[in-house]
N, C-alpha and C positions, 0 to 999 in steps of 0.2 A: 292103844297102839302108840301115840304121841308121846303119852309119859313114859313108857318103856324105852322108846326109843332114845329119852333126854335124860334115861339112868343108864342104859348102856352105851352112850358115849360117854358119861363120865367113869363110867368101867374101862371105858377104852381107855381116855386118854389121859395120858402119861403129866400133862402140864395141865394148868386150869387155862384154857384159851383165854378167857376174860382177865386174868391176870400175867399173860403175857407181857415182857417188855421187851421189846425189838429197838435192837442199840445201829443205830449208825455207824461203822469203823470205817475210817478212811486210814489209809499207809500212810506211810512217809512219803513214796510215791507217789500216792492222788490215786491207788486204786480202791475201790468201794465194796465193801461189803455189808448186806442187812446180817447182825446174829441176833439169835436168843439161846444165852446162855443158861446150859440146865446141868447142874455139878448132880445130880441124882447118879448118874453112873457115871465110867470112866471112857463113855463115846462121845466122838463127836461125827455129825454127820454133813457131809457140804453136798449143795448143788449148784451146778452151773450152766447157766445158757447163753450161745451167741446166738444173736438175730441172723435173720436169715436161714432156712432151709433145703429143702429138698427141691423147693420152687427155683430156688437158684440155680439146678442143674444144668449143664450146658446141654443144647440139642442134642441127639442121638450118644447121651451118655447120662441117662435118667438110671438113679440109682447110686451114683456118685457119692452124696454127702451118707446117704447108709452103708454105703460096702466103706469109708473111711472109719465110720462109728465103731463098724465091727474088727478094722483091723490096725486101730491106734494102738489096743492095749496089747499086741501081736510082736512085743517088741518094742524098743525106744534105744536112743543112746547106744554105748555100746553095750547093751543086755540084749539078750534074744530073746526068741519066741517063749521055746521052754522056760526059761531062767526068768525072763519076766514075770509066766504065770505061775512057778513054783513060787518066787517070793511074793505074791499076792496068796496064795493059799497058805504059804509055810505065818505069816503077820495077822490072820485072818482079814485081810483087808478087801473091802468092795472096791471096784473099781471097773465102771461101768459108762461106755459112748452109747448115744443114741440120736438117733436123727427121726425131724418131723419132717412137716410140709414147712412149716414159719422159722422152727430151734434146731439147733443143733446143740445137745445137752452132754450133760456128766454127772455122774454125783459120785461118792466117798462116802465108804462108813467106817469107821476104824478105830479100836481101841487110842483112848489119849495117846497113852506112851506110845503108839508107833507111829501118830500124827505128823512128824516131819519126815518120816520114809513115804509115807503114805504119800503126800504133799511132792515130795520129788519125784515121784512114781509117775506125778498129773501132769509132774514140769517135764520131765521125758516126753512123754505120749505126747502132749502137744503141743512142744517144741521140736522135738526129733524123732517121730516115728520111724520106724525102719523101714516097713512096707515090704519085708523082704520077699523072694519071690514065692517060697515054698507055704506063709503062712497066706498069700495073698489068694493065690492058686485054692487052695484049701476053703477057704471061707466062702470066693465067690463060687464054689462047688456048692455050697452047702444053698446060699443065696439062689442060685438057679435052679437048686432041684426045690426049691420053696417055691419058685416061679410058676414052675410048670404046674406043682401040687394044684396052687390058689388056682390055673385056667379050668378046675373042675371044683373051683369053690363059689358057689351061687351067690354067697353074699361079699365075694372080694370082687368079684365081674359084675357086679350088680351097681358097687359104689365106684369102681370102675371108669365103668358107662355112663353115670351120673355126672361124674364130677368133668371128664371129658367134655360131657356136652355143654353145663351148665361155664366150661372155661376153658373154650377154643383157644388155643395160642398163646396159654401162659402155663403158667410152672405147678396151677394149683392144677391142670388137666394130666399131670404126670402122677405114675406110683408112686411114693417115697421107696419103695424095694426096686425101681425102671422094670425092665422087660428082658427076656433070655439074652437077647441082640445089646441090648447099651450096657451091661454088666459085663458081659465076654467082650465090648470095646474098652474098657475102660482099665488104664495101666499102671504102672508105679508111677507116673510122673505126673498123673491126674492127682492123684493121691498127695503126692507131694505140692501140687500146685492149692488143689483145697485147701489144705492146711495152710500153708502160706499166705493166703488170699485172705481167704472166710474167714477166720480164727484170730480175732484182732482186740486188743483193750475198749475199743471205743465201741463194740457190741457185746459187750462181755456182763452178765449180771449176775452177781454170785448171793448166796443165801445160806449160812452157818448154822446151828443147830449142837450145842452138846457142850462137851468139859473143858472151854479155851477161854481163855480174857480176852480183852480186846489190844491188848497189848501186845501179846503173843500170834493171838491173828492178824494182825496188822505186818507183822515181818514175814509172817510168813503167805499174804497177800502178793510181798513185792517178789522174793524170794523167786515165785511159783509163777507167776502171771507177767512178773515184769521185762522178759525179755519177749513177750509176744508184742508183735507188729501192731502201731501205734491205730489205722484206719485201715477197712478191707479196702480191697478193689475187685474193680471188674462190673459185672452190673448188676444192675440193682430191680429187685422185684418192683410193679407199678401196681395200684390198687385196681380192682376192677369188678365192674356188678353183674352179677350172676345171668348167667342167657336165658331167664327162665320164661316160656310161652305157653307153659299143661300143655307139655309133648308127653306123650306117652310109648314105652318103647319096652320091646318086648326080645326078649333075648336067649333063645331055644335052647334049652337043656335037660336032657329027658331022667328027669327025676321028680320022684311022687308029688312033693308040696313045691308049689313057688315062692320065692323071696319076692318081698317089693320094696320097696326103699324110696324115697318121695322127700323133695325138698323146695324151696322158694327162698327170696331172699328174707336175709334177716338182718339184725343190728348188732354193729362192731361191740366191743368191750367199753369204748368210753361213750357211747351212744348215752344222752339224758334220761330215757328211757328204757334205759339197759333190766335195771331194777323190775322195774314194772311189766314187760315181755315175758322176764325170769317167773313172775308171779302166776301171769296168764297160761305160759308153757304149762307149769304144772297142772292146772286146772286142766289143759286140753290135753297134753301126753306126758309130759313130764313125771306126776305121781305113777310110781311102780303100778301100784293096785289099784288107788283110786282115781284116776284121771280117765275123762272122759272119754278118750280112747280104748281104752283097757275096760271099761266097764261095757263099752256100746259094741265092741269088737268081738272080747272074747267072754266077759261074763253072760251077757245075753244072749248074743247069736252062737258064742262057739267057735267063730270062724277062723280064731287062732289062738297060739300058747301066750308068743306076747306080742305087743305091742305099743310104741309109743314116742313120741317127738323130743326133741332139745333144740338149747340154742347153740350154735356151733361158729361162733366169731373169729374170725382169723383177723392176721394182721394185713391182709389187703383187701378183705371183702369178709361177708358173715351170711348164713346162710341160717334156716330153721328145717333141721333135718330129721327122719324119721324112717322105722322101716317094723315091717311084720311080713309073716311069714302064714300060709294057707293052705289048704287043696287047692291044686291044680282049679277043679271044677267052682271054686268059691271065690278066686281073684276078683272077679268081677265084681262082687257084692261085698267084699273088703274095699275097694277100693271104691266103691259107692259113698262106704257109710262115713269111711275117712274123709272126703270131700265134704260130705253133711255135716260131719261135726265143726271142718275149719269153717264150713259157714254159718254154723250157728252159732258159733265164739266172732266170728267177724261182725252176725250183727245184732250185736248186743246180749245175746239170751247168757247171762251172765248173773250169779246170787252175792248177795254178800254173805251169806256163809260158807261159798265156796271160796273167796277172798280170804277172809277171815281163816281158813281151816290149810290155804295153800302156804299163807305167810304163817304160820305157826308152823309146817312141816319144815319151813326154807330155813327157820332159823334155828329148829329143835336139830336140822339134820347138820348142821354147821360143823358144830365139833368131830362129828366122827370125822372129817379131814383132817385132825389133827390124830394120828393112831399110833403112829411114831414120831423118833424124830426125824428122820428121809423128809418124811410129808409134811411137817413145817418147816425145813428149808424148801420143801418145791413150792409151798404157798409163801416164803419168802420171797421168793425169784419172783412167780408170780405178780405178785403186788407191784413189784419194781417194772418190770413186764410190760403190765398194765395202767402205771403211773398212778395206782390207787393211794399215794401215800403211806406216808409209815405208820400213822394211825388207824391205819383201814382194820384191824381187829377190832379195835372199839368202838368204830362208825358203825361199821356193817349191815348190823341188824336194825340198827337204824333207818337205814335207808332201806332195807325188804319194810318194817315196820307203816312210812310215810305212805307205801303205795295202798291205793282208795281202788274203791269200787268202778267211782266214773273214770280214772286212770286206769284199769285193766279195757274196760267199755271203749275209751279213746283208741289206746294201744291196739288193739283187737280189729277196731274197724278200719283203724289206719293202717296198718301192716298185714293182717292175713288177707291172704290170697287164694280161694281156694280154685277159681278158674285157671289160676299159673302154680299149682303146685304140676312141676316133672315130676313123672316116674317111671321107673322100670320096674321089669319085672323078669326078673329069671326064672325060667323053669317052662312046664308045657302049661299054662293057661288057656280053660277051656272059654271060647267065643269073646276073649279080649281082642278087637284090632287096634294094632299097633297107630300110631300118626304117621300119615303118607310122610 
């Protein structure tokens, strides 16, 4: 399975990752972009992220920075809604906002030749969105009948409930999509003030991909980006650690199997041990098929289809999140054997050929990131993101490579928790009680 897996990523991918070379451009203005320049066809792909998110929402108008995502490209300038999106279809050009909890993104795909239409299309939308009323109307329609959809979807009220608990009073306890009530608040002049605010150079990180020089990208960096607002304002997200006490909470929805979804805290992106958790994850839930999880869950017992854990690092806290799904009648004994495993990764019961066989999966699975060119600009951004440097392709596996046995062993006793793993559970579980 290993060796298949490291000839079909190079089936996949388009560039040889290891021979990558990621060029620095800086503008005439001083704006930055990471590119890798690949003349194989006539695209080129960009993506872009500002810091800051959906966390930033203001009180009872959660949903803000995603109903903006969806209604930048609705219009700009003096083009309209229609006329906007005919010439994005008639150029074949992508042109795509999206909103997290942490980013506010974009990316572009577009043939060469219509890269400077393309590029003004981005300087519209996010210098001068229209927000008009008709397109606005329309979208948050769409947005709220999503809303209502997800309150009969088990595992969006599951994560939910989770992330509420686990983060009273901040921004990570909000949807990124808000709620029926702060969507129907929310007006053009919201709209207009996000953009204004959030959407600034000095949170801006861009990542190129495809048939430009750096000569050419570089004018057309200032061209595009340079008339945005120099620093955001307003306020600013704080970091904060997870409320986690192994509460357990149960959340009545009369359907056949229940979800459960189960978290503790975990370790940011620049953590020293970032590497070595990534290694142990897979061992406990991480591998698809082979991780601990998945083998003791559902290979053995049966008690579910999947099953299994990640590391989930945001930029103000980080979390080790998981979730599987059961008989009503079986919760109980799922969520038993889930606790037994984080405890027997916490103390110690660890192989070195499960080391050994997790770090050969981390770095055989690498390249499939790379499938297009979209996905190495977002693993451009990324890097910058994350302060990995601009060499971080060549390091990489080096650093999965260093971590040891006694460093999974360390990591493991020092960070799992399995007495304070929260979770919920949606659906009717039979003789689970909840935590008073």
């Amino acid at each position: 399975m290993k060796y298949l897996l490291t000839i079909f990523a190079v089936l996949l991918f388009p560039l040889n990752v290891w021979a990558v070379t990621v060029e620095r451009v800086i503008s005439p203005g001083g704006i930055e972009a990471w590119l890798v320049q690949d003349r194989a066809n006539p695209v080129v792909s960009l993506r872009l992220a500002f810091e800051g998110g959906a966390e930033l929402d203001p009180v009872g108008k959660s949903g803000l920075a995603n109903l903006a995502s969806s209604t930048m490209d609705e219009g700009a300038g003096d083009i309209d809604s229609q006329t906007f999106q005919q010439t994005l279809a008639d150029q074949s050009i992508t042109l795509r906002f999206d909103a997290s909890l942490d980013l506010f993104t974009a990316r572009i795909k577009t043939l060469t030749q219509n890269l400077d239409q393309s590029m003004d299309l981005l300087r519209l939308a996010l210098t001068q969105p229209r927000f008009d009323d008709e397109p606005v109307a329309r979208i948050k329609s769409q947005i709220i009948s999503g809303l209502r959809s997800d309150s009969e979807n088990p595992g969006q009220r599951a994560y939910d409930a989770l992330f509420a608990t686990l983060f009273p009073g901040h921004g990570y306890a909000q949807n990124v999509d808000g709620t029926v009530q702060s969507v129907e608040a929310i007006g053009s002049d919201d709209l207009k003030t996000f953009v204004r605010t959030r959407l600034t150079r000095s949170n801006l990180v861009i990542g190129v991909v495809g048939d430009v020089t750096p000569k050419r990208l570089g004018l057309l960096l200032d061209k595009t980006f340079g008339d945005l607002p120099i620093k955001p304002t307003g306020v600013r997200a704080k970091d904060i650690t997870p409320n986690v006490t192994g509460r357990l909470q149960v959340i009545d929805l009369d359907i056949l199997q229940s979800t459960i979804v189960f978290a503790q805290g975990g370790l940011k992106r620049d953590h020293e041990d970032y590497y070595v958790a990534l290694v142990m994850n897979h061992i406990l839930g991480g591998g698809s098929f082979t991780s601990r999880l998945y083998q003791e869950v559902r290979e053995k017992r049966g008690l579910a289809y999947s099953v299994g854990s990640s590391l989930y690092p945001m930029d103000h806290s980080a979390l080790m999140l998981g979730s599987a799904g059961t008989e009503n009648a079986r919760v109980g004994e799922t969520i038993e054997v889930i606790r037994a495993e984080w405890a027997r990764m916490a103390a110690g019961d660890v192989s070195q050929q499960e080391v050994n066989d997790a770090k050969t999966y981390v770095t055989g699975a690498f390249p499939l990131t790379f499938t297009s060119t979209g996905a190495i600009a977002r693993v451009l951004v990324a890097m910058q993101l994350n302060k990995l440097g601009i060499d971080y392709l060549e390091k990489r596996n080096a650093y999965i490579g260093a971590v040891s046995l006694s460093d999974v062993k360390r990591v493991a006793a020092k960070y799992l928790r399995p007495d304070a793993l929260d979770i919920v559970v949606v659906g009717k579980p039979v003789g689970i009680v909840p935590s008073p």
